[in-house]
FIDREN-354293 format. One record per residue: residue number from 1; residue in one letter; x, y negated, z of N, C-alpha, C in turn. Coordinates in steps of 0.2 Angstrom, whole numbers, plus 5000, padded with zeros to 4 digits. Layout:
BEGIN
  nr rest   nx   ny   nz  cax  cay  caz   cx   cy   cz
 NUM    A    X    Y    Z    X    Y    Z    X    Y    Z
...
//
This chain:
BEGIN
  nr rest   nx   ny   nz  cax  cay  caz   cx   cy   cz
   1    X 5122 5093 5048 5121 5087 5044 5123 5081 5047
   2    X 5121 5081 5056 5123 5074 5055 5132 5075 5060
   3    X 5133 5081 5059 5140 5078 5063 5144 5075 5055
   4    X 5142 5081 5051 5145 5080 5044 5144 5073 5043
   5    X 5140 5069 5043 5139 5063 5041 5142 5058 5045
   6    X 5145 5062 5050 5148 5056 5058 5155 5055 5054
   7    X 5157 5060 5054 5162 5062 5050 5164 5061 5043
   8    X 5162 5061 5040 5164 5059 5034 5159 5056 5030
   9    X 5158 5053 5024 5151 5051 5020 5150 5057 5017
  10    X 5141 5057 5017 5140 5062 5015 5141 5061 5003
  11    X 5142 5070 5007 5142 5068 4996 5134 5072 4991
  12    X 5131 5074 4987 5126 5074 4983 5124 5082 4987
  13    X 5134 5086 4987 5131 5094 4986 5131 5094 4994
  14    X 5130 5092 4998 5130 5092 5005 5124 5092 5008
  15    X 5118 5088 5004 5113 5087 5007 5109 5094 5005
  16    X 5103 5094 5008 5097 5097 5006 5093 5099 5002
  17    X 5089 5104 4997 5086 5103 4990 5079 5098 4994
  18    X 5077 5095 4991 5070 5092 4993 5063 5097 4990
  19    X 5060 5096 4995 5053 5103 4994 5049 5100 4985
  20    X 5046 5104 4983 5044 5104 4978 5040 5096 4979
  21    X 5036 5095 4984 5030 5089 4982 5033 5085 4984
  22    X 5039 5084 4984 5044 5077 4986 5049 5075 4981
  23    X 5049 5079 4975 5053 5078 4970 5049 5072 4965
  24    X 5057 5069 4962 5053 5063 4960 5051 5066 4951
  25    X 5052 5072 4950 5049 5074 4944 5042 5073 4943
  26    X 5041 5075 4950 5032 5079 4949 5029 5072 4952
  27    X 5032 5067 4954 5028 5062 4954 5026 5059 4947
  28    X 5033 5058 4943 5034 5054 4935 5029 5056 4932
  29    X 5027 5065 4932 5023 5069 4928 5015 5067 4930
  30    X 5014 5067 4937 5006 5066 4937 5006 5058 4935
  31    X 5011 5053 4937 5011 5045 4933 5008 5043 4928
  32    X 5014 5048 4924 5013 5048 4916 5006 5052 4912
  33    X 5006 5057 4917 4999 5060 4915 4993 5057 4917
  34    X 4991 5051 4921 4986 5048 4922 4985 5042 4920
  35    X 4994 5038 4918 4992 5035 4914 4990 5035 4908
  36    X 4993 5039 4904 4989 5042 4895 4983 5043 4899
  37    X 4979 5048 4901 4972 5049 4900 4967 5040 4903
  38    X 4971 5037 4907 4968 5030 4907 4968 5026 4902
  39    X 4974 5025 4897 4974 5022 4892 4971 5022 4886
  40    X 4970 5032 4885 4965 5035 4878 4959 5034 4881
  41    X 4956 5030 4889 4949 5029 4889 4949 5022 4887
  42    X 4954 5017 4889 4954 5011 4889 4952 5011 4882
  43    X 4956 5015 4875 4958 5013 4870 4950 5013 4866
  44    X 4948 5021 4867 4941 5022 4865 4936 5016 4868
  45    X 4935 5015 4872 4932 5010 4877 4932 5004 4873
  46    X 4937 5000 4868 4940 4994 4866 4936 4997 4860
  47    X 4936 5002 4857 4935 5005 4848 4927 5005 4850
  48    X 4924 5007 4854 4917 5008 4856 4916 5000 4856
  49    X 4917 4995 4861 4915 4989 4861 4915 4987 4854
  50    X 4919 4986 4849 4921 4985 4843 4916 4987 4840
  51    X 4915 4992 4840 4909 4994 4834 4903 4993 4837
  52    X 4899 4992 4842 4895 4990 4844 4893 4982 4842
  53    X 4899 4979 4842 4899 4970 4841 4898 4972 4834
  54    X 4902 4975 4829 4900 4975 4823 4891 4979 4822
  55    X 4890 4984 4824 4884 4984 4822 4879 4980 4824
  56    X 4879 4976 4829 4876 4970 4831 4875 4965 4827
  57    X 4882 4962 4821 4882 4958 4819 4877 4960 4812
  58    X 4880 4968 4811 4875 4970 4804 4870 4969 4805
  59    X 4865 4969 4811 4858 4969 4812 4855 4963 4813
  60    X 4860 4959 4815 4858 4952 4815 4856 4947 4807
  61    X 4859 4953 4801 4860 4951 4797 4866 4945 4795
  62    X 4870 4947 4798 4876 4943 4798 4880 4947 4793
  63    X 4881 4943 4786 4884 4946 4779 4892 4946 4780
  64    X 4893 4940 4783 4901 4940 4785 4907 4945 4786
  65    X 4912 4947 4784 4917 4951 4786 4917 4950 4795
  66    X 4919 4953 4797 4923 4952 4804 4929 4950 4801
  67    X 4933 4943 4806 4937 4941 4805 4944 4946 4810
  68    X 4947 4944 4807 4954 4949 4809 4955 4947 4816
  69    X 4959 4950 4820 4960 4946 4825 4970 4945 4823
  70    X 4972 4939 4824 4977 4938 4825 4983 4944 4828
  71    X 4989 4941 4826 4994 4947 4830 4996 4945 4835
  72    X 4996 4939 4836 4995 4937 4844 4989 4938 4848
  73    X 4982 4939 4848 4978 4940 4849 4979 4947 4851
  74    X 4980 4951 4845 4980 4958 4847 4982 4960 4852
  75    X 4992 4958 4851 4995 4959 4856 4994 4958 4863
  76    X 4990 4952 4865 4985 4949 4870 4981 4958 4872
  77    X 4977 4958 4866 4971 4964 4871 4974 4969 4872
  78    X 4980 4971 4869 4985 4976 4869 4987 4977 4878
  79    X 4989 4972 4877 4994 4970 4885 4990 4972 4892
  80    X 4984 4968 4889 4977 4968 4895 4974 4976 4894
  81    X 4975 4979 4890 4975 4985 4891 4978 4990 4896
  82    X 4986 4988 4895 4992 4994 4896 4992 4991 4905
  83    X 4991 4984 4905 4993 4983 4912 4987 4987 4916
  84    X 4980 4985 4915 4973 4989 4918 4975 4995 4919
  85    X 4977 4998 4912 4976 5006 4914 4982 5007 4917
  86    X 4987 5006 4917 4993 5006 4923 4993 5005 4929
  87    X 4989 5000 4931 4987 4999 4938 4984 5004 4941
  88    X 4978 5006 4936 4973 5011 4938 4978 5018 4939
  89    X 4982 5019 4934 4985 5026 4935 4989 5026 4942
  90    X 4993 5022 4944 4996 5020 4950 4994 5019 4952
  91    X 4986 5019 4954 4981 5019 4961 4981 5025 4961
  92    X 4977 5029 4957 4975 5035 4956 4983 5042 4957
  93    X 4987 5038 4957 4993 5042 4957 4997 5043 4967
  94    X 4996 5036 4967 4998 5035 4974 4994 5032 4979
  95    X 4988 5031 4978 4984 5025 4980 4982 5029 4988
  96    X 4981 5035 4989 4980 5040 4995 4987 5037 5001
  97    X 4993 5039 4995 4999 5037 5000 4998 5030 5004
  98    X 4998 5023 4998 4996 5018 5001 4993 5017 5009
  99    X 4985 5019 5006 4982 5019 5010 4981 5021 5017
 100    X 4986 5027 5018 4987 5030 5025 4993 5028 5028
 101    X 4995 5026 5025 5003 5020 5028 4998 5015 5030
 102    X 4996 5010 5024 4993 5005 5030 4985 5006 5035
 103    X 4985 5011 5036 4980 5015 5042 4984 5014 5048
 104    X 4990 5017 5046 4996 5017 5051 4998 5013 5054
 105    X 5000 5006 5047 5005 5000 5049 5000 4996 5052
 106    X 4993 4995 5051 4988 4989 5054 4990 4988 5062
 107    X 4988 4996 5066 4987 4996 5072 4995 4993 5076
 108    X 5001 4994 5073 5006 4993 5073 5008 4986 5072
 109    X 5008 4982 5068 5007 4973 5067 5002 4971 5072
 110    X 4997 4975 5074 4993 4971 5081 4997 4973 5089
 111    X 4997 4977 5087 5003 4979 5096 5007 4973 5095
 112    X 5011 4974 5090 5017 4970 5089 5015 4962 5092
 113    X 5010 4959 5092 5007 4953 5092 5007 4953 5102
 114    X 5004 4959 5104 5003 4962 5112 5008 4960 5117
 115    X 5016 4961 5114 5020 4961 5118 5020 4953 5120
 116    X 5021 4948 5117 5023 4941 5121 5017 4941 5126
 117    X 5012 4942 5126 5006 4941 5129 5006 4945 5134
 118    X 5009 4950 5134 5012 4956 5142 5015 4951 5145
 119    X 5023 4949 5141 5027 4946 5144 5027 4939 5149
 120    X 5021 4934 5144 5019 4933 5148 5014 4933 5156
 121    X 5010 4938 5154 5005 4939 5161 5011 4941 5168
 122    X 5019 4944 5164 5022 4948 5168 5026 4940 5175
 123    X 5026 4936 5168 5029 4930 5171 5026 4926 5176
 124    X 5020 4927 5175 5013 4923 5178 5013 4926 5185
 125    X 5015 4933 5183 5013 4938 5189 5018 4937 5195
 126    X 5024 4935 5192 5032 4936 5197 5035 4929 5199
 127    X 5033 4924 5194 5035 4919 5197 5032 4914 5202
 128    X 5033 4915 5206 5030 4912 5215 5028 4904 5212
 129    X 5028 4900 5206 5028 4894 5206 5019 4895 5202
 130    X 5020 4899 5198 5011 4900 5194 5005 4904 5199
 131    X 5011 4907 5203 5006 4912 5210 5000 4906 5212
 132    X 4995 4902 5210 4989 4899 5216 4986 4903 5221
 133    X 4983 4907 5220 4982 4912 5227 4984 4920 5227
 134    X 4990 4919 5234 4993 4925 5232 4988 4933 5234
 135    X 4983 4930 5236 4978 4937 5238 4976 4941 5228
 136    X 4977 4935 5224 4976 4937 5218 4982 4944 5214
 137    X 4988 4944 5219 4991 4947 5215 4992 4953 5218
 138    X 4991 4957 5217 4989 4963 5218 4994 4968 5215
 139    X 4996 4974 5220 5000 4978 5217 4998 4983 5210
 140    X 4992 4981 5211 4987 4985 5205 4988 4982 5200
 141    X 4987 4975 5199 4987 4970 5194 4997 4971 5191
 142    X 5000 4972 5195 5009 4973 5193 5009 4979 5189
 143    X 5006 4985 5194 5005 4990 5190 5003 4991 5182
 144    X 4997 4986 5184 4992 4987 5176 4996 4984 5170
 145    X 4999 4979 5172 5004 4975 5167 5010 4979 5166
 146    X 5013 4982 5171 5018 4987 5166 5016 4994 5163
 147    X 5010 4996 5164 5007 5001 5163 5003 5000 5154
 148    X 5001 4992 5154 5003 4991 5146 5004 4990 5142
 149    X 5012 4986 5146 5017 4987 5141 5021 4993 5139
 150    X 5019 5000 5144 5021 5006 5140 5016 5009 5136
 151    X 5010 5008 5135 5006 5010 5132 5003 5006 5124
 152    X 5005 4999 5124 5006 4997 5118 5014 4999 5116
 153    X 5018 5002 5117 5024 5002 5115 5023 5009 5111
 154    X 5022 5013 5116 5019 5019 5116 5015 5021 5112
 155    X 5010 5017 5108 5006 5016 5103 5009 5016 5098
 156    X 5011 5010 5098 5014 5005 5090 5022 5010 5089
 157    X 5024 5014 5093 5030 5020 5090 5027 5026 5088
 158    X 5018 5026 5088 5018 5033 5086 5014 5031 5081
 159    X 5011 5024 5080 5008 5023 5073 5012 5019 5069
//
């Protein structure tokens, strides 16, 4: 595959099938399926609140109709509806994946922070003008400083 690709660009029927739990079908399907069943809760959830406010106002002895809500209003608690439970379905869809990439990326953004701070101890360590006592510099101390910057390097490529 990759001399193929050195070579010419690759084309559709050249590549590989992708394994079943990498297809983006089976992803769309549990999407869509978490989103509807978060929705038909959301929706009952809204129709429960509702009736509830209305039996409340019947006990209060409140004669009054309920007043309608607007279509703009509606539209409003509609919206706030679909985005909740969308969010929620896309957590609940993906939210694992998320999660362990940035388990991964954290330790990785800190390393990355590590390296100027090598750089400089190494500076500190080699240029004869910041040496104040050279009994301080030690071949252990040389060692130890490139022995970090393999180990943060080392780190931050395997997280």
């Amino acid at each position: 595959l990759l001399e193929a690709g050195f070579d010419h660009p690759l084309e559709a029927d050249e590549l590989p099938t992708l394994p079943a739990q990498d297809m983006a079908e089976l992803h769309v399907k549990n999407l869509e399926e978490a989103w509807l069943e978060r929705k038909t809760q959301a929706v009952m959830l809204a129709r429960q609140k509702d009736e509830a406010a209305l039996q409340d106002r019947q006990q209060a002895g409140e004669t009054q109709a309920a007043v309608p809500l607007s279509a703009e209003e509606e539209d409003k608690k509609s919206k706030a509806i679909h985005e909740k439970t969308l969010l929620g379905a896309v957590w609940s869809t993906f939210g694992t994946a998320f999660l362990m990439g940035g388990i991964w990326k954290v330790p990785q953004d800190i390393l990355s922070f590590a390296s100027p701070f090598l750089v400089k101890a190494m500076y500190k360590y080699v240029d004869p003008k910041e040496a104040v006592d050279p009994s301080q510099q030690t071949w252990a101390k040389g060692l130890g400083i490139c022995f970090m910057f393999f180990l943060v390097q080392y780190v931050a490529s395997v997280a």
